[in-house]
C-alpha positions as CSV (number, residue, x, y, z in Angstrom):
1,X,2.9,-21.4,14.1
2,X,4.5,-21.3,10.5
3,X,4.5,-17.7,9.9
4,X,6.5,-16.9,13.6
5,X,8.5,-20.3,12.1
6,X,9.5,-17.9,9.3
7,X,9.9,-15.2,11.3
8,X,13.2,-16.0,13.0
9,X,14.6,-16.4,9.7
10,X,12.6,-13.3,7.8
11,X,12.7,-10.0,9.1
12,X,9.8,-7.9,9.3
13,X,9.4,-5.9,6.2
14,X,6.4,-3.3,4.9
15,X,5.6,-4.2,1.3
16,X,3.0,-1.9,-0.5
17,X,4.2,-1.9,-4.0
18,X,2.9,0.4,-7.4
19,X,3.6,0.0,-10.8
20,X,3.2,1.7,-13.7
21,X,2.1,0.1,-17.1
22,X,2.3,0.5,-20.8
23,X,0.3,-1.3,-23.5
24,X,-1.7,-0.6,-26.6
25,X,-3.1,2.2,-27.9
26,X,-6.8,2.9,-27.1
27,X,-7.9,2.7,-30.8
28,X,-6.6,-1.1,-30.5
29,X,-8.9,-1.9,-27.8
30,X,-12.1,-2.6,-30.4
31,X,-10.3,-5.0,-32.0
32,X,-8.3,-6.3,-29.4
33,X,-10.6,-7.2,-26.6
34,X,-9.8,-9.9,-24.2
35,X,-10.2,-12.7,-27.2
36,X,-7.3,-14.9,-28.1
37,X,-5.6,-14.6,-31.5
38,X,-2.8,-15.9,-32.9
39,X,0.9,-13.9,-33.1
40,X,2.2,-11.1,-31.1
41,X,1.6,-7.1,-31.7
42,X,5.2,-6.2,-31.8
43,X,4.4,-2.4,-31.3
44,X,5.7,-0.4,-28.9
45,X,3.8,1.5,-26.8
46,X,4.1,4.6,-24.0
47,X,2.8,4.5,-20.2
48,X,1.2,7.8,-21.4
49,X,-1.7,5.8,-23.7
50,X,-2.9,4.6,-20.2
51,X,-4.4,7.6,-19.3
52,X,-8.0,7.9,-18.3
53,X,-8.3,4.5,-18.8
54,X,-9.9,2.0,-16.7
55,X,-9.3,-1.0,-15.5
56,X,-10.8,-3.3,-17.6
57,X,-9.5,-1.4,-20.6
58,X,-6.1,-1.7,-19.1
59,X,-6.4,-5.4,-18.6
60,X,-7.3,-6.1,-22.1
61,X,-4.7,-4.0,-23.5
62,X,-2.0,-5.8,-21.9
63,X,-3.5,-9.3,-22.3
64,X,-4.5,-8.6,-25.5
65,X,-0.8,-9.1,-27.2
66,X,-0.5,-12.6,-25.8
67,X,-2.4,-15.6,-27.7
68,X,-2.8,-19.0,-25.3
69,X,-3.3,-22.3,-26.0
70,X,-5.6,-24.7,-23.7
71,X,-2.1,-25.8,-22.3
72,X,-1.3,-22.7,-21.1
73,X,-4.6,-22.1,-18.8
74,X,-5.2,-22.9,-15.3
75,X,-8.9,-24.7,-14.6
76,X,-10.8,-23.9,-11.7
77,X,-9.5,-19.8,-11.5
78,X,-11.8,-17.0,-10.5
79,X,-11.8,-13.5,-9.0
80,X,-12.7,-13.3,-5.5
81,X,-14.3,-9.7,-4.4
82,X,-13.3,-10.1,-1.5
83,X,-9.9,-8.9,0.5
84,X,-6.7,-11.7,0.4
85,X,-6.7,-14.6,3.0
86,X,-4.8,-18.2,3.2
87,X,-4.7,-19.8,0.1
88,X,-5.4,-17.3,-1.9
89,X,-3.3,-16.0,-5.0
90,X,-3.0,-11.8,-5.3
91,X,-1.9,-10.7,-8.8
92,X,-1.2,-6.7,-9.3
93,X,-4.2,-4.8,-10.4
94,X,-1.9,-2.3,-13.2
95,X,-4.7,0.2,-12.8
96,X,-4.4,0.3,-9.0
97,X,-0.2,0.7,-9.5
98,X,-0.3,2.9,-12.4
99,X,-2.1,5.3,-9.7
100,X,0.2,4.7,-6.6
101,X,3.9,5.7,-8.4
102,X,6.4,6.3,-5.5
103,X,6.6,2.3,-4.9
104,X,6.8,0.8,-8.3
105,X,10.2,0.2,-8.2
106,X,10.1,-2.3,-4.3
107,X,8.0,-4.7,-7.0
108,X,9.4,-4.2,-10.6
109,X,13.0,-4.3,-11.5
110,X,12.0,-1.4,-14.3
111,X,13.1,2.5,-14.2
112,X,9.6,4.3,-15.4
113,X,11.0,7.4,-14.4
114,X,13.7,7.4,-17.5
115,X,11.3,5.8,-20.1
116,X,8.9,7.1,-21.9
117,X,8.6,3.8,-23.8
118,X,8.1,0.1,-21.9
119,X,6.8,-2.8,-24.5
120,X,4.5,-4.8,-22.7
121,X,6.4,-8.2,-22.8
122,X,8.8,-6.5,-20.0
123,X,5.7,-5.3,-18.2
124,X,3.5,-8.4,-18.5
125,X,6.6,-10.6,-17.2
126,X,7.1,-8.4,-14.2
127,X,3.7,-8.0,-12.7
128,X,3.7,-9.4,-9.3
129,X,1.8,-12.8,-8.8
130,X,1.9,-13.6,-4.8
131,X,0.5,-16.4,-3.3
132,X,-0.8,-16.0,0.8
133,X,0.1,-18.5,2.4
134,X,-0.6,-17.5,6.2
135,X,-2.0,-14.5,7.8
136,X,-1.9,-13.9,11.5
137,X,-3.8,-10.8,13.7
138,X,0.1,-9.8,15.7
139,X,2.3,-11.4,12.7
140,X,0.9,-9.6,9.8
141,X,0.5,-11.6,6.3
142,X,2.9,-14.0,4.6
143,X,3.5,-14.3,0.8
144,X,5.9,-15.5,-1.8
145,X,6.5,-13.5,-5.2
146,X,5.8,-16.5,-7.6
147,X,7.2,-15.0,-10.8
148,X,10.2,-13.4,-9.5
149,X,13.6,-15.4,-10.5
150,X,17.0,-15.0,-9.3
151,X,19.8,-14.8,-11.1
152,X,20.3,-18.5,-9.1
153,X,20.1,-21.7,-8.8
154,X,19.7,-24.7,-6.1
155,X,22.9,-25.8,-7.1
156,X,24.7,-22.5,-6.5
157,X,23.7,-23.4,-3.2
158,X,23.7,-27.1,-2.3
159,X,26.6,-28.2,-5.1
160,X,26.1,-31.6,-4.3
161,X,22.4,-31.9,-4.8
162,X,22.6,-33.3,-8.3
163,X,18.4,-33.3,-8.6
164,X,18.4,-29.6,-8.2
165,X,21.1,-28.1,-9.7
166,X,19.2,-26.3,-12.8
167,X,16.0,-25.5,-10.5
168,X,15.7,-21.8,-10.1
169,X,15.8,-19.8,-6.7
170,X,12.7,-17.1,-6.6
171,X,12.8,-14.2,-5.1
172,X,9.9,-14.4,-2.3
173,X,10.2,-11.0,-1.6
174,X,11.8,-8.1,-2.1
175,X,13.6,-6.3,1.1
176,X,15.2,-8.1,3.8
177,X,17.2,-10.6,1.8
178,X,19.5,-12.9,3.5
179,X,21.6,-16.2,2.7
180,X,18.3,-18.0,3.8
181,X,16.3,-20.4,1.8
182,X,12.6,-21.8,2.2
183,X,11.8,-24.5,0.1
184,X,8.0,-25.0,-0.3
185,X,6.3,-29.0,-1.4
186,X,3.0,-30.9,-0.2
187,X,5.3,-33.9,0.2
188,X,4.9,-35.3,3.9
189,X,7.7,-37.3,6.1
190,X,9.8,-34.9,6.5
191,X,11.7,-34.6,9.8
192,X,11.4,-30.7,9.7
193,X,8.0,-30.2,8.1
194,X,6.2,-27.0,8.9
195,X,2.7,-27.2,7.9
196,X,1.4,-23.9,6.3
197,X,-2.2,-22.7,7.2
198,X,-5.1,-24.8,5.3
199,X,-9.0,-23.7,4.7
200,X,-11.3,-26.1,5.9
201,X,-11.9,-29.0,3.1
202,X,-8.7,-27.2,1.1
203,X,-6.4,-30.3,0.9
204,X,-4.9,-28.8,-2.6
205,X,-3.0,-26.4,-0.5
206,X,-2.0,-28.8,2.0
207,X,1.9,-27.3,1.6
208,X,4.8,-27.3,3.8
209,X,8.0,-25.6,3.9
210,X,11.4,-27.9,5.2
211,X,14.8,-26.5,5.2
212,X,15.9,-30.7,4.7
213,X,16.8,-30.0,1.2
214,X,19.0,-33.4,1.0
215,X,15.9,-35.5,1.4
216,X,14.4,-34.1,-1.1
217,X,17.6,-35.1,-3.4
218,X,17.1,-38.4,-2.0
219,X,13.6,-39.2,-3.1
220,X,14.0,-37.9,-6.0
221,X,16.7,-39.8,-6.9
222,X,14.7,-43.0,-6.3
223,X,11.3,-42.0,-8.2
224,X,9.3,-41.0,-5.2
225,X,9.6,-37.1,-6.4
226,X,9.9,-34.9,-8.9
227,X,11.6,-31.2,-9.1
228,X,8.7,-29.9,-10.5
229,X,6.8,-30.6,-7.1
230,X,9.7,-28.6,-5.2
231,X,9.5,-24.6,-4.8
232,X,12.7,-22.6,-3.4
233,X,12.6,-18.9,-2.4
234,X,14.5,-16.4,-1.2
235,X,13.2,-14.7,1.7
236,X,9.6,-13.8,1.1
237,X,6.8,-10.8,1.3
238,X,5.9,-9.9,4.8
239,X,3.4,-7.1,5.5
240,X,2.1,-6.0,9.2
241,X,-1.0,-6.7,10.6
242,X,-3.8,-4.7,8.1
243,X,-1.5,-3.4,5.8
244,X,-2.4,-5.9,2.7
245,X,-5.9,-5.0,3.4
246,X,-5.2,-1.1,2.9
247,X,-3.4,-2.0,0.0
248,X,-6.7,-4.1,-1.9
249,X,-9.1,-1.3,-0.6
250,X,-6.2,1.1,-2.2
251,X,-7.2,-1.2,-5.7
252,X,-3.7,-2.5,-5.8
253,X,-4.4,-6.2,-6.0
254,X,-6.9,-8.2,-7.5
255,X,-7.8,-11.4,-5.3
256,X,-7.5,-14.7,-7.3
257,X,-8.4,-18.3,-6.0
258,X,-7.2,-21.3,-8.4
259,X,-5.0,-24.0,-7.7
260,X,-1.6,-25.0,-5.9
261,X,-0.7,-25.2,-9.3
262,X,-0.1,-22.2,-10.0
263,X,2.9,-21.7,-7.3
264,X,4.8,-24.8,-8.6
265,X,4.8,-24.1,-12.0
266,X,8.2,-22.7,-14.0
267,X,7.3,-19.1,-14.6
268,X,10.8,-18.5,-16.5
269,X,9.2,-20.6,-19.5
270,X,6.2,-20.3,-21.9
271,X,3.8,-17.1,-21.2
272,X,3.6,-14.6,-18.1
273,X,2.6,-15.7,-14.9
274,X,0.3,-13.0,-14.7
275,X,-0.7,-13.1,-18.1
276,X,-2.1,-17.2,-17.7
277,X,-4.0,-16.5,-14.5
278,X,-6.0,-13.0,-16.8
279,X,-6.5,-15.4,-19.7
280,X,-7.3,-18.3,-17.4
281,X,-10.3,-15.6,-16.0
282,X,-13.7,-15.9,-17.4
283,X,-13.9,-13.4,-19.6
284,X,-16.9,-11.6,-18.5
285,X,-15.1,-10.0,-16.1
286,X,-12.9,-7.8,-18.4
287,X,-16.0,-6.8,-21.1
């Protein structure tokens, strides 16, 4: 089994994080809505103008200062009222965190506590955008931050794997950390493949995790890959059996289903993670 694969390289670790939010002033929300414009509000505003707002309002606000092209979107994303499972994405709910303060900082690399005044780019960037990739009744649940980047690189690592060198090491999760590495691909062949858990009639998240990082030089380096379709972490988000589900009923998370897209994609270029997945939304949900 993948996730007791994991284990005895992951220690267990309870992950219930909170944030706290800024964004726009309430008198901007007419105007501001969850529509698209072009350019960026460059104001700055205080955690304190989220008060006695709800969630919706708090959504739009902090959407609201990004414009998106179609390029930018992810098809085939919706909101699932339902608690997290196996290929599913969790995204933080800033209403749910902005409520549940003595955690923020497990999740966000921000000090609320000294700072009266957060601009929302910082915020938006920081949001946590998890995808579940197994979930087990004695194991607990199994996740990987997706928008969380070292300060590293493959080739810090592995020096002579010349395909990798620039790619980025994420930060799966964010206690426990160790010198070990996952790297996550739907290629199959590999000697060491671990299959990750797949919903019936799912084959988009047909994914596997391999330590065999050479191989994946190799085929690279003859056309049969590219380094787009590899993932690497560092260590990842592990929380014991029922906790995740406390944490949605707690409002923390919003449950999101959309493609395996979304956990290959660079999310240290173009818009927010977090912030693509809102605008990606249908929009009725935040009117």
């Amino acid at each position: 089994h993948c996730l007791m694969s994991l284990y005895s390289i992951i220690a267990l670790s309870i992950l219930a994080c909170n944030v706290t939010v800024t964004c726009f002033h309430i008198k901007h929300f007419n105007n501001i809505g969850f529509k698209l414009f072009e350019g960026k509000l460059n104001e700055l505003f205080s955690i304190s103008n989220l008060n006695g707002l709800n969630t919706k309002e708090v959504i739009r606000a902090i959407s609201g200062s990004y414009a998106a092209d179609t390029k930018d979107l992810y098809e085939n994303v919706d909101l699932v009222r339902s608690k997290p499972t196996v290929n599913r994405f969790i995204i933080a709910n800033p209403k749910g965190f902005l409520d549940n303060k003595n955690i923020i900082k497990q999740y966000m690399d921000i000090d609320f506590d000294n700072s009266n005044d957060i601009k929302v780019e910082i915020l938006a960037a920081k949001l946590p955008v998890i995808y579940i990739a197994d979930v087990h009744p004695e194991y607990g649940t199994l996740g990987f931050i997706l928008n969380l980047p070292s300060s590293k690189t493959v080739g810090d690592t592995y020096t002579s794997m010349k395909s990798f060198r620039r790619q980025t090491i994420y930060t799966g999760g964010l206690q426990n950390r160790g010198n070990s590495l996952t790297m996550l691909h739907k290629k199959i062949g590999f000697p060491d493949n671990r299959a990750f858990k797949v919903l019936p009639g799912n084959n988009d998240f047909k994914l596997f995790f391999s330590p065999d990082v050479a191989m994946a030089n190799e085929i690279i380096l003859t056309g049969d890959a590219k380094p787009q379709e590899f993932k690497f972490f560092e260590w990842a988000t592990i929380w014991p059996p029922k906790q995740l589900d406390i944490e949605y009923d707690q409002r923390l998370w919003l449950t999101i289903n959309g493609p395996s897209k979304i956990i290959f994609d660079d999310a240290t270029e173009g818009l927010p993670l977090w912030i693509r997945i809102i605008k990606s939304l249908p929009q009725k949900y935040f009117e």
